[in-house]
C-alpha positions in Angstrom: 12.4 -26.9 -53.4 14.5 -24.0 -54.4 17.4 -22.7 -52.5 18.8 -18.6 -52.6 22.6 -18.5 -54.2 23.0 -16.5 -51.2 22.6 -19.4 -48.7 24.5 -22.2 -47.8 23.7 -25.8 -46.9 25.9 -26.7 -43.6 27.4 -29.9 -44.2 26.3 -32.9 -41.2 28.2 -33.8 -38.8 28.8 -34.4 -35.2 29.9 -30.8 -34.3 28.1 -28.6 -37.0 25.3 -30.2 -34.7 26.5 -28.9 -31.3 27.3 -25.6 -32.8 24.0 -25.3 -33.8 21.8 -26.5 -31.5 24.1 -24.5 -28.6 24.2 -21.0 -30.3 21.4 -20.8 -33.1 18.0 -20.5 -33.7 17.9 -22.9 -36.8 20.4 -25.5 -36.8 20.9 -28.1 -40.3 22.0 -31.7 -40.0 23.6 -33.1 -42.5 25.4 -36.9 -42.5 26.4 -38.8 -45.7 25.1 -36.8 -48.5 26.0 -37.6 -52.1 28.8 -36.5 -53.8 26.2 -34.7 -56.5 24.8 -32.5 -53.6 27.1 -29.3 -53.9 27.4 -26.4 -51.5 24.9 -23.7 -53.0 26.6 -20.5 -54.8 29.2 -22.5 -56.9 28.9 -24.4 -59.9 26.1 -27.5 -58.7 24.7 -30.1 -60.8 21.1 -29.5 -58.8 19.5 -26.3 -58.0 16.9 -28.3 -55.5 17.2 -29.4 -52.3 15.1 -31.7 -49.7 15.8 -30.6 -46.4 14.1 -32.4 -43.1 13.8 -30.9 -39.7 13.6 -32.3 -36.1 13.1 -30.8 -32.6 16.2 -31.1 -31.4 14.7 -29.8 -27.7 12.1 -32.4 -27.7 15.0 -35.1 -28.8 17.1 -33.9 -26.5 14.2 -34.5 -23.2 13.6 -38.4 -24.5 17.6 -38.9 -24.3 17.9 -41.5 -21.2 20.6 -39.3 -20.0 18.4 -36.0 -19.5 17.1 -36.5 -16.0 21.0 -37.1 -15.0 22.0 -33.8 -17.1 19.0 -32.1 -14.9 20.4 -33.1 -11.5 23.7 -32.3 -12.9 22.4 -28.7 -13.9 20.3 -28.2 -10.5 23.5 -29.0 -8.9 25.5 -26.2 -10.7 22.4 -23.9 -10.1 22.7 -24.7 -6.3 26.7 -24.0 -6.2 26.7 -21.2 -8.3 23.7 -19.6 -5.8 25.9 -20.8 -3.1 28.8 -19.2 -3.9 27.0 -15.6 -4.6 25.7 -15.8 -1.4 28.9 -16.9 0.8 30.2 -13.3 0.8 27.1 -11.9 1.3 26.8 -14.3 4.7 30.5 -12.8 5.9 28.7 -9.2 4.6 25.4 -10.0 7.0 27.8 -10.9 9.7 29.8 -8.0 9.5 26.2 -5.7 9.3 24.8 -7.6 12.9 27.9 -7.3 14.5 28.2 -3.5 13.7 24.7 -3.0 14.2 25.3 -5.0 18.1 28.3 -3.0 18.7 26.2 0.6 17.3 23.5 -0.5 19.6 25.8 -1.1 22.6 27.2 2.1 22.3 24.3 4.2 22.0 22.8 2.4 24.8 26.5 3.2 27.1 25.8 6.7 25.7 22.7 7.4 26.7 23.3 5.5 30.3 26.2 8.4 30.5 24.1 11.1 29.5 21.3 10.4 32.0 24.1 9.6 34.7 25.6 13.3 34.0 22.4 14.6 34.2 21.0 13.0 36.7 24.3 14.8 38.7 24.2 17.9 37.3 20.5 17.7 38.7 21.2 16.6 42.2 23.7 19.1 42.0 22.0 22.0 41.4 19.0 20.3 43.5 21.5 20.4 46.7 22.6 23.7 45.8 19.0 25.2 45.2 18.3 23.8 49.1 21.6 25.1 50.2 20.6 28.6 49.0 17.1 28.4 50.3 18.5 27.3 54.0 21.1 30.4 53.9 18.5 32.7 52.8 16.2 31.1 55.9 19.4 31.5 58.2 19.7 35.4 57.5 16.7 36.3 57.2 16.6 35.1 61.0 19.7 36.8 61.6 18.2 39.7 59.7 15.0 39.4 62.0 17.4 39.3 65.0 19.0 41.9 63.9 16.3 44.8 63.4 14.3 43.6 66.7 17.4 45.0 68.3 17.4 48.0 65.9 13.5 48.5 67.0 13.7 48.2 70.5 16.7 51.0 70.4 14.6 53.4 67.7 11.2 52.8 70.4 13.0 52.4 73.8 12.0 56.0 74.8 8.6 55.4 73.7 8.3 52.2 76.2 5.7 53.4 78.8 7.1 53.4 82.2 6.9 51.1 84.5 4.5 52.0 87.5 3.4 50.1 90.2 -0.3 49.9 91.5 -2.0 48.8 94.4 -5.0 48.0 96.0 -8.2 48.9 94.1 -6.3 50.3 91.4 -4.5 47.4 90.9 -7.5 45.3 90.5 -8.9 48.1 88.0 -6.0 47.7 85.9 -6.0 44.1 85.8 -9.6 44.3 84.3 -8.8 46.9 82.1 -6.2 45.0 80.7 -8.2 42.0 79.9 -10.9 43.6 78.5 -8.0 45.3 76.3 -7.4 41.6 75.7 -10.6 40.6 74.7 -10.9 43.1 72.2 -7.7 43.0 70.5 -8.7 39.3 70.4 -12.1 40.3 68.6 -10.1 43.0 66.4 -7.3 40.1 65.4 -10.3 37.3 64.4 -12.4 40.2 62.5 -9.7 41.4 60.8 -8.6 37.5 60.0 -11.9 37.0 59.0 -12.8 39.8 56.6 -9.0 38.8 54.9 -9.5 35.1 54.5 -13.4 36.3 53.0 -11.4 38.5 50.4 -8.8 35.5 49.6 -11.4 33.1 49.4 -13.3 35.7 47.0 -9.8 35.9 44.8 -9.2 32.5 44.9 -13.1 31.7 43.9 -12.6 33.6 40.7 -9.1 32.3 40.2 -10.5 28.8 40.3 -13.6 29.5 37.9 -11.1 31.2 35.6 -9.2 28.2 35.7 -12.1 25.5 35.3 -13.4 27.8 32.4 -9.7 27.6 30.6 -9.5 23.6 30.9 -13.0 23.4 29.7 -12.4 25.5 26.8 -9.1 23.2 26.1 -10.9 19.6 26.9 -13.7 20.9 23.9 -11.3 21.8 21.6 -8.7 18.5 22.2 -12.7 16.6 21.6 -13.4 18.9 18.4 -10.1 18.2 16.9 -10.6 14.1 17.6 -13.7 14.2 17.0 -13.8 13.5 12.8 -10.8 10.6 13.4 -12.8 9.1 16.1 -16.3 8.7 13.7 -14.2 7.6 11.1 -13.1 5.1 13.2 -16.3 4.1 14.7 -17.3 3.4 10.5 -14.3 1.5 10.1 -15.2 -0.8 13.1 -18.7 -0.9 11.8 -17.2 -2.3 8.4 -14.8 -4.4 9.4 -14.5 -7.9 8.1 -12.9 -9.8 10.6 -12.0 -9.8 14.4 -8.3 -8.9 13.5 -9.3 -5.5 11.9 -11.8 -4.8 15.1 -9.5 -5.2 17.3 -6.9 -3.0 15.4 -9.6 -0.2 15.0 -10.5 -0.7 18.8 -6.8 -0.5 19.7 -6.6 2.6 17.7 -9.7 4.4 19.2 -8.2 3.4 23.0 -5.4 5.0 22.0 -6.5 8.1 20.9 -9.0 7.8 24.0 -5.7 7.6 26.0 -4.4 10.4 24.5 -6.7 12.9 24.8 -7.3 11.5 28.4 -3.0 12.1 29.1 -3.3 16.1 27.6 -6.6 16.9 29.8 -4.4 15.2 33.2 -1.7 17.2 31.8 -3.0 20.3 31.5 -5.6 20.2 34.6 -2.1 19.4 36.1 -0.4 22.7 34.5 -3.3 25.0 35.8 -4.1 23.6 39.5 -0.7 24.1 39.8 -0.9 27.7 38.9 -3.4 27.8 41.0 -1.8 26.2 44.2 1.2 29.3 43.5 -1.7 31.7 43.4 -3.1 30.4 46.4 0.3 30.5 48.0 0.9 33.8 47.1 -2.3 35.0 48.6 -1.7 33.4 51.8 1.6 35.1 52.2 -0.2 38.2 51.7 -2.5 37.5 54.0 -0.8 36.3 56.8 1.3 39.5 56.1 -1.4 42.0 56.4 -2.7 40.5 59.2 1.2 40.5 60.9 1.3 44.2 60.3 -1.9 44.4 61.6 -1.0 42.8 64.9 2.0 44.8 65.2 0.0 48.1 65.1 -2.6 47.1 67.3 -0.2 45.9 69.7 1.4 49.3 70.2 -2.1 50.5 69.9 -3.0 48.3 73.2 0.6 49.2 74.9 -0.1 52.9 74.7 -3.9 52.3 75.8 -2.5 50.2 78.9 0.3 52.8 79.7 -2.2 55.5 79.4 -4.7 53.8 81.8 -1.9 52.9 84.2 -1.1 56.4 84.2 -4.3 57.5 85.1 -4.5 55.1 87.9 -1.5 56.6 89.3 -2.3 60.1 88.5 0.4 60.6 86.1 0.4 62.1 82.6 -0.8 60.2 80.0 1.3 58.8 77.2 1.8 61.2 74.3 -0.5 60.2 71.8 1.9 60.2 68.9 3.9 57.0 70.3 1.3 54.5 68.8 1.8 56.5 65.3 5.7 56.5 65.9 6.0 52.5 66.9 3.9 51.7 64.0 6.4 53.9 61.5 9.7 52.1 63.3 8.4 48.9 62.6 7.6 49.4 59.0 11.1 51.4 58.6 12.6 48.1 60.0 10.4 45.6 58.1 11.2 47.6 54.5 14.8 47.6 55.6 14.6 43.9 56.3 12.5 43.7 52.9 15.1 45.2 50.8 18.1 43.8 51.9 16.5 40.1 51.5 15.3 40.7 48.1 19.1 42.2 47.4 20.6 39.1 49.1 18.0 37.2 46.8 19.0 38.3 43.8 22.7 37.7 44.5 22.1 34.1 45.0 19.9 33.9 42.7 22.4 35.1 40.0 25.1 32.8 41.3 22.3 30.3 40.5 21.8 30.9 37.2 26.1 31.0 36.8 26.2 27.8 37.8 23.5 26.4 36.3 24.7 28.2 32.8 28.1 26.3 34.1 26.3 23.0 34.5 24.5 23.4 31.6 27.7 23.9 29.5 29.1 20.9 31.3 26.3 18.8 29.9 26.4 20.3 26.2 30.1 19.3 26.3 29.5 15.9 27.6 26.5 15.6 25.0 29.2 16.6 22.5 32.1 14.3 23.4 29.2 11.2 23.3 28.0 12.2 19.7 31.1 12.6 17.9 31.8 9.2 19.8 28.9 7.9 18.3 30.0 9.4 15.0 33.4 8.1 14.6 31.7 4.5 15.4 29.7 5.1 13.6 31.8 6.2 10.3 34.4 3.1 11.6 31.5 0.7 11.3 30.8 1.9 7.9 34.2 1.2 6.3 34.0 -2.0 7.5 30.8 -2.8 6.3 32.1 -1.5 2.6 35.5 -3.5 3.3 33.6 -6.6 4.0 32.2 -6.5 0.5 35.3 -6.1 -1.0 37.3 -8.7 0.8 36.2 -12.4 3.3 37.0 -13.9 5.4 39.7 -16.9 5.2 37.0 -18.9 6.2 34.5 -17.9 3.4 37.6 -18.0 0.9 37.6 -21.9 1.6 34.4 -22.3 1.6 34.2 -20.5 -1.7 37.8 -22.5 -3.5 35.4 -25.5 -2.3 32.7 -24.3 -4.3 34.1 -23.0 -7.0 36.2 -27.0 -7.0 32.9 -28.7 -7.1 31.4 -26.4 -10.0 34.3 -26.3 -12.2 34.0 -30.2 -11.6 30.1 -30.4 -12.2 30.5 -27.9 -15.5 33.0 -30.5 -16.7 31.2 -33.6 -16.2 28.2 -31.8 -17.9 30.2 -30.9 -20.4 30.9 -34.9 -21.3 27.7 -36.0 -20.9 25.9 -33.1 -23.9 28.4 -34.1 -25.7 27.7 -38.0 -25.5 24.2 -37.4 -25.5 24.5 -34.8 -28.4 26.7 -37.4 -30.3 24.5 -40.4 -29.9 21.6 -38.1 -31.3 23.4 -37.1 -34.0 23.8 -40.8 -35.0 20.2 -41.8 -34.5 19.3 -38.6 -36.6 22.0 -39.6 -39.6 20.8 -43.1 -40.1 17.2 -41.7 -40.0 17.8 -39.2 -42.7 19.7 -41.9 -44.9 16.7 -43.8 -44.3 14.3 -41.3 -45.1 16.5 -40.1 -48.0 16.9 -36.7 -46.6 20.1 -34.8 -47.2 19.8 -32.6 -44.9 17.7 -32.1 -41.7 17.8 -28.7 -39.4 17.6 -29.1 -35.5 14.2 -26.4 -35.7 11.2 -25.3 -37.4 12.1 -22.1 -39.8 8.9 -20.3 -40.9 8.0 -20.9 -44.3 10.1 -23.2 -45.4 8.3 -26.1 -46.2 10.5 -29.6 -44.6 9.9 -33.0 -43.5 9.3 -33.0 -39.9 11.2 -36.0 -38.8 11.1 -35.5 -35.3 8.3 -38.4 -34.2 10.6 -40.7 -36.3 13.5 -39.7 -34.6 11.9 -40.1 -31.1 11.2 -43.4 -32.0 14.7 -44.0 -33.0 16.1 -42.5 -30.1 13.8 -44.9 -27.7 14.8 -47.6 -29.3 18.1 -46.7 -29.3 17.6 -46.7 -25.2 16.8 -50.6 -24.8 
């Protein structure tokens, strides 16, 4: 066989063997070759050389040392993993404890938050009732007030007293109960014929209402409607009983849901309702009020002009009843206006102090998230420090480790190189046997060599016993 100028024929030996078989892809053996065997390129008394080849992998496996040079390399495999992930446990540590101490705070946070709000509420709770019960207390003192004013502004419209007796006496007496009767009549028809036009109000209020929530139950249904068949065809499909019950969690759910924003919303518009209702019963009860009020002075000046008659005196002046009724709605505007003015003054000290409270809240809100921030940001370096530096701890544990590889890497070391050695022996006195020259450690394409590699396996086994 023929051999290029340009290539060279390593010479055998113990270390050409390590080199090769350590760092190249084709590795020649050579042990005891004859002084006429020259290195190709200079002046050679043959241009032909016989080269054989083994598999130095498949040599190296049938060695009796190669299950002790595994454990030996699963050992360094196991420190080396060990001592990439020792940091990285002080790292994890580090994380959980920030992620503990984040946790902590945010909870403390919001415990604070709802603790100022939760006063800023009762706060402006107390002082919502302490507003109502001063509005209650002058509009009684108010009330008070303008009777006084109206008994002063009607006093000379009082009828006078006159005193009857015998048979017109007894006359009066009836007269004034029938009077009685029929302003009793009046009060209940007029009651009556009020509560019919509430209740008519009130009627359509409601339909309105039902019609609304209707119109907002079909659309929540319309809008669910597609995700809930697609769900019932999922269920349909499913392939076992953990998907069901997935799908049937899922369709509760959204049952659930819609379920929550009908309560909600029949909630929102009964409750609109129960204000309207309110409202109307105010207005009611203050029709009627006014109501009385005129018909009283309407049965004072029929009783004073009936007592007058019986004692054959001149009637009341008719325009009293017309007068009374103006006096009392002078003094019940007057009473109006300066309770809605009083109203709006605390109702504007209201909204100071809840603009106040509100700000108080903000602030607090504030203080709690840059808190939050700055422990945040704290946390953060420390997480980034922690994989820069360990702990003393871990540095131990990690000397240790790196003590125990550098220990294993060296006895490794010693045995390749015994078992490499011992190989290159058994493979030397095979290829003087063989006469073979030279022998590489693997198979080059296209280059036709003795493959001495079953040889050598028997070699190396018997080498074992």
């Amino acid at each position: 066989m023929s051999i290029s100028p340009r290539t060279r024929v390593a010479g055998w030996g113990a270390a050409a063997l390590l080199t090769a078989t350590m760092l190249l892809t084709s590795v020649v053996f050579l042990r005891g070759l004859d002084p006429e065997v020259a290195w190709a390129g200079e002046t050679s008394k043959t241009e032909e050389l016989h080269l054989g080849v083994v598999d130095f992998d498949t040599l190296l496996r049938a060695h009796r040392d190669y299950e002790k040079l595994q454990q030996i390399d699963e050992q360094i495999e196991v420190l080396q993993q060990e001592l990439t992930f020792l940091p990285l446990s002080d790292q994890r540590r580090v994380v959980d404890q920030s992620q503990k101490r984040m946790q902590a705070a945010v909870e403390k946070a919001r415990k604070e938050l709802e603790t100022e709000y939760a006063r800023i509420n009762q706060e402006m709770r107390g002082l919502s009732e302490a507003m109502q019960g001063q509005l209650v207390r002058e509009g009684q003192q108010l009330q008070a007030h303008y009777q006084g004013v109206l008994e002063q502004r009607t006093r000379h419209l009082q009828p006078r007293d006159v005193e009857l007796r015998g048979d017109s006496k007894a006359r009066m007496q009836a007269f004034l109960e029938d009077l009685s009767t029929v302003r009793t009549q009046r009060v209940m028809a007029r009651r009556l014929e009020l509560e019919k036009q509430v209740q008519q109000r009130l009627e359509g209020e409601r339909a309105r209402v039902e019609s609304e929530l209707a119109a907002y139950e079909d659309q929540i249904m319309r809008e669910n409607q597609e995700k809930k068949l697609n769900l019932q065809l999922q269920l349909q499909t499913a392939t076992d009983a953990e998907q069901e019950a997935e799908i049937q969690q899922q369709i509760a759910a959204m049952g659930d849901q819609e379920q929550s924003l009908k309560d909600t919303r029949r909630e929102e518009l009964f409750a609109g309702l129960d204000e309207v209702r309110n409202r109307e019963q105010a207005e009611m009860e203050a029709t009627l009020e006014s109501f009385e009020a005129t018909l009283n002075a309407e049965v004072q000046q029929k009783a004073a002009a009936e007592r007058n008659r019986l004692a054959g005196l001149p009637t009341q002046a008719p325009a009293a009843a017309p007068e009374v009724q103006r006096q009392i709605d002078a003094v019940r505007a007057s009473i109006t206006a300066e309770m809605e003015a009083r109203k709006a003054e605390m109702q504007a000290a209201m909204q100071a102090r809840s603009a106040e409270a509100r700000k108080r809240l903000e602030k607090k809100q504030a203080e709690v998230e840059k808190r939050l921030a700055d422990l945040q940001a704290q946390l953060k370096d420390l997480v980034e420090k922690s994989a820069e530096e360990v702990s003393e701890d871990t540095q131990r544990k990690m000397d240790d480790v790196k003590s125990r590889l550098e220990a294993l890497q060296t006895e490794r070391k010693a045995l390749y190189d015994k078992m490499l050695a011992e190989l290159s022996e058994t493979v030397g006195e095979l290829a003087r046997k063989q006469n073979v020259p030279s022998v590489i450690g693997r198979f080059i394409v296209n280059l036709d060599c003795t493959d001495l590699t079953d040889l050598a396996m028997v070699a190396v086994k018997q080498a074992d016993r």
